[in-house]
C-alpha positions as CSV (number, residue, x, y, z in Angstrom):
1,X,-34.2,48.9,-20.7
2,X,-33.9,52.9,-20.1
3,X,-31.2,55.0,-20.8
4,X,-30.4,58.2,-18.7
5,X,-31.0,61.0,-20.3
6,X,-28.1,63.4,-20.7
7,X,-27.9,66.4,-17.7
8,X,-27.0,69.2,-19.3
9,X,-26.8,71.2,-22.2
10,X,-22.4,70.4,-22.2
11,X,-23.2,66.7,-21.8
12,X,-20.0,65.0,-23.6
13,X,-19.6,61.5,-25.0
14,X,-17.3,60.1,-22.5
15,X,-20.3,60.6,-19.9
16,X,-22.8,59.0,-22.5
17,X,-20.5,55.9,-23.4
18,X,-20.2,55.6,-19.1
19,X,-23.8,55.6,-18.7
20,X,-24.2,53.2,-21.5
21,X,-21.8,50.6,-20.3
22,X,-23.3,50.8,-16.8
23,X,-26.9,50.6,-18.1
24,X,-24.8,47.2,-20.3
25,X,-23.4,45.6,-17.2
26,X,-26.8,45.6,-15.2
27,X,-28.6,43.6,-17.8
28,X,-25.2,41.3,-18.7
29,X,-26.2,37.8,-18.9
30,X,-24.3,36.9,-15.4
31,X,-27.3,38.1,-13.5
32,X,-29.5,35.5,-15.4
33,X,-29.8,31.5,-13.5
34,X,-27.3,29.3,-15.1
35,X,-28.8,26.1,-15.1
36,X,-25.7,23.6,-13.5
37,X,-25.7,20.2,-15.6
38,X,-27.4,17.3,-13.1
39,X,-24.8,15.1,-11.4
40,X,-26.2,12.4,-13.5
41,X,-25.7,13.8,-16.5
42,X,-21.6,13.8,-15.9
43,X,-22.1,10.1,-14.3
44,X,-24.0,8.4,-17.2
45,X,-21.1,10.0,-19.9
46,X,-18.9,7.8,-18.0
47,X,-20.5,5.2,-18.0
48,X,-19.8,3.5,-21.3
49,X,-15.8,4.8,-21.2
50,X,-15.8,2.6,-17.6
51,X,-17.5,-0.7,-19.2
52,X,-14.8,-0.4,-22.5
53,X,-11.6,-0.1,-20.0
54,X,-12.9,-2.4,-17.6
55,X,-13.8,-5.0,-20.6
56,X,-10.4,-4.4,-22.2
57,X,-8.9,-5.2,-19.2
58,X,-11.0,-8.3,-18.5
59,X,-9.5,-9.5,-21.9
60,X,-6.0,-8.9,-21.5
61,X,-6.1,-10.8,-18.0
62,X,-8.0,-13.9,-19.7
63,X,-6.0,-13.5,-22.9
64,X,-2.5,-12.8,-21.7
65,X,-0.8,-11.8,-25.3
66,X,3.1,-12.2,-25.0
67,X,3.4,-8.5,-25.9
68,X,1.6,-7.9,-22.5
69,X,4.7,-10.2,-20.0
70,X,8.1,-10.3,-19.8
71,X,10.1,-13.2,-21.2
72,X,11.4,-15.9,-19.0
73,X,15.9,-15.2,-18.6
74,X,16.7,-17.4,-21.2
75,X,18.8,-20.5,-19.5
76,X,22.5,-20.5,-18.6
77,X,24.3,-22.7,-20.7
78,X,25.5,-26.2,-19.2
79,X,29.7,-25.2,-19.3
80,X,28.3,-21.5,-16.8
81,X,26.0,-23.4,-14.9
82,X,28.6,-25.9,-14.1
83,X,31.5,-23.6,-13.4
84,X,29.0,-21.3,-11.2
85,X,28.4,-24.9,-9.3
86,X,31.7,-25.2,-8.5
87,X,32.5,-22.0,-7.2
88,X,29.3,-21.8,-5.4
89,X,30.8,-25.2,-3.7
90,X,34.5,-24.1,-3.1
91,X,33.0,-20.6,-1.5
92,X,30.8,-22.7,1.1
93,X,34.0,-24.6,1.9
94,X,35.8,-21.6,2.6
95,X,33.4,-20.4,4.8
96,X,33.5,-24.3,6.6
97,X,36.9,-23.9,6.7
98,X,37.3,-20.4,8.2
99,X,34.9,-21.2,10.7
100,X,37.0,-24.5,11.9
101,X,39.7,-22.6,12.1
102,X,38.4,-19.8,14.2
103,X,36.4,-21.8,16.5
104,X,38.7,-25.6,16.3
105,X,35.9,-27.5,14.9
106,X,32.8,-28.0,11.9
107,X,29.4,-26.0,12.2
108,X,26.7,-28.2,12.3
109,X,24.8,-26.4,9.3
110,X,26.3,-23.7,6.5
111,X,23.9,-21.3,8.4
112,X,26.2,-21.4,11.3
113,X,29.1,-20.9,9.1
114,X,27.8,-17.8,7.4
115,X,26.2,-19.4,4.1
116,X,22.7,-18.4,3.1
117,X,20.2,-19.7,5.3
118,X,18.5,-21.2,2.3
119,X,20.7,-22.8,-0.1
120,X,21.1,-25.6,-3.1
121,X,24.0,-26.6,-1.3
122,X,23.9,-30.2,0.8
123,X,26.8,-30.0,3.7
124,X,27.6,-33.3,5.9
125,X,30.6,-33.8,8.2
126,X,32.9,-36.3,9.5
127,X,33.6,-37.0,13.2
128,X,37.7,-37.0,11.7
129,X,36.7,-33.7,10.8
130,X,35.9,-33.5,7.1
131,X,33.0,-32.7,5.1
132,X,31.8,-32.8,1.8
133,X,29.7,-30.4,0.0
134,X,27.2,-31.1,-2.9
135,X,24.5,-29.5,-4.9
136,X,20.9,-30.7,-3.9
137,X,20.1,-30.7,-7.7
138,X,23.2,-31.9,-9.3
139,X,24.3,-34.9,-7.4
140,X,27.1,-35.6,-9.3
141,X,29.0,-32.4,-8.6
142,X,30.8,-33.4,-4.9
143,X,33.8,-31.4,-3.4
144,X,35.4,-32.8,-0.4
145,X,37.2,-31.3,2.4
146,X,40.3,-32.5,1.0
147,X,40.0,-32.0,-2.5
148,X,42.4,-29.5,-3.9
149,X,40.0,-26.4,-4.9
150,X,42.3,-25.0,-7.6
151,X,42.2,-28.8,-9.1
152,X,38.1,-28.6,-8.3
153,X,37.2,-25.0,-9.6
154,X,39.5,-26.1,-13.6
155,X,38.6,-23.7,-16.0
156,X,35.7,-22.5,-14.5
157,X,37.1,-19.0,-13.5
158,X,37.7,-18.5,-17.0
159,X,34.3,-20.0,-18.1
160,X,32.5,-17.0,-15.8
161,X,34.6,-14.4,-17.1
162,X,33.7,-14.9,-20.8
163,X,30.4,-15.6,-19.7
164,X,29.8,-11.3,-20.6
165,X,31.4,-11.3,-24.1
166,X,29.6,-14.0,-25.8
């Protein structure tokens, strides 16, 4: 590397220190190759950090730790399942019963009434025009059409409402 020799007999430092930087900057290292790592060099670091998360995961699927799920609800006890029952059965009638009264006689399904297409609740009727209503998987709860709902439903209103505060 050769420096340029000053011009003149007045040559200051400023023009020196210029000369100098420039003679720097063409011989920097960012003229030199920069060898660029192999794309298989970045691919086989990987690698091994793939086959640990993907083994991890392998183990938690097989495994399932209880840490890893979310509990089942815990069940409802039997007085709040019963009193939901019931008003589950007394809102179906009303439904029955607004539609006979609308149109002058029974649906032939709860769908037709308005219920849920899909329910637990088992509805038949009368050709004197009752019904009854039940509960596919509690045969024992039954509500007629001519039941007296407030007589039906007992404490169960209360039942739902202190369902929250226990």
């Amino acid at each position: 590397m050769t420096y340029a020799q000053p011009r003149g007999p007045h040559t200051d430092s400023k023009s020196a220190l210029l000369q100098a930087a420039e003679a720097a900057v063409a011989a920097s290292p960012s003229t030199l190759p920069v060898r660029e790592p192999r794309r298989n060099d970045r691919r086989r670091g990987l690698l091994p950090l793939l086959l640990i998360v993907g083994g991890a995961c392998g183990v938690l699927l097989v495994a399932r730790p209880s840490w890893l799920s979310t509990p089942p609800p815990l069940p409802e006890p039997p007085v709040i399942a019963e009193a939901s029952a019931r008003m589950t059965l007394v809102r179906e009638a009303e439904r029955i019963r607004s539609y006979r009264d609308s149109l002058g006689r029974l649906p032939s399904t709860l769908a037709e009434a308005g219920g849920p297409g899909e329910s637990d609740v088992v509805y038949s009727s009368s050709p004197d025009g009752t019904f009854t209503l039940r509960l596919a998987t509690d045969g024992r709860l039954v509500l007629h059409s001519t039941d007296n709902a407030t007589e039906f439903l007992g404490a169960s209103y209360e039942s739902l409402l202190q369902r929250g505060s226990r």
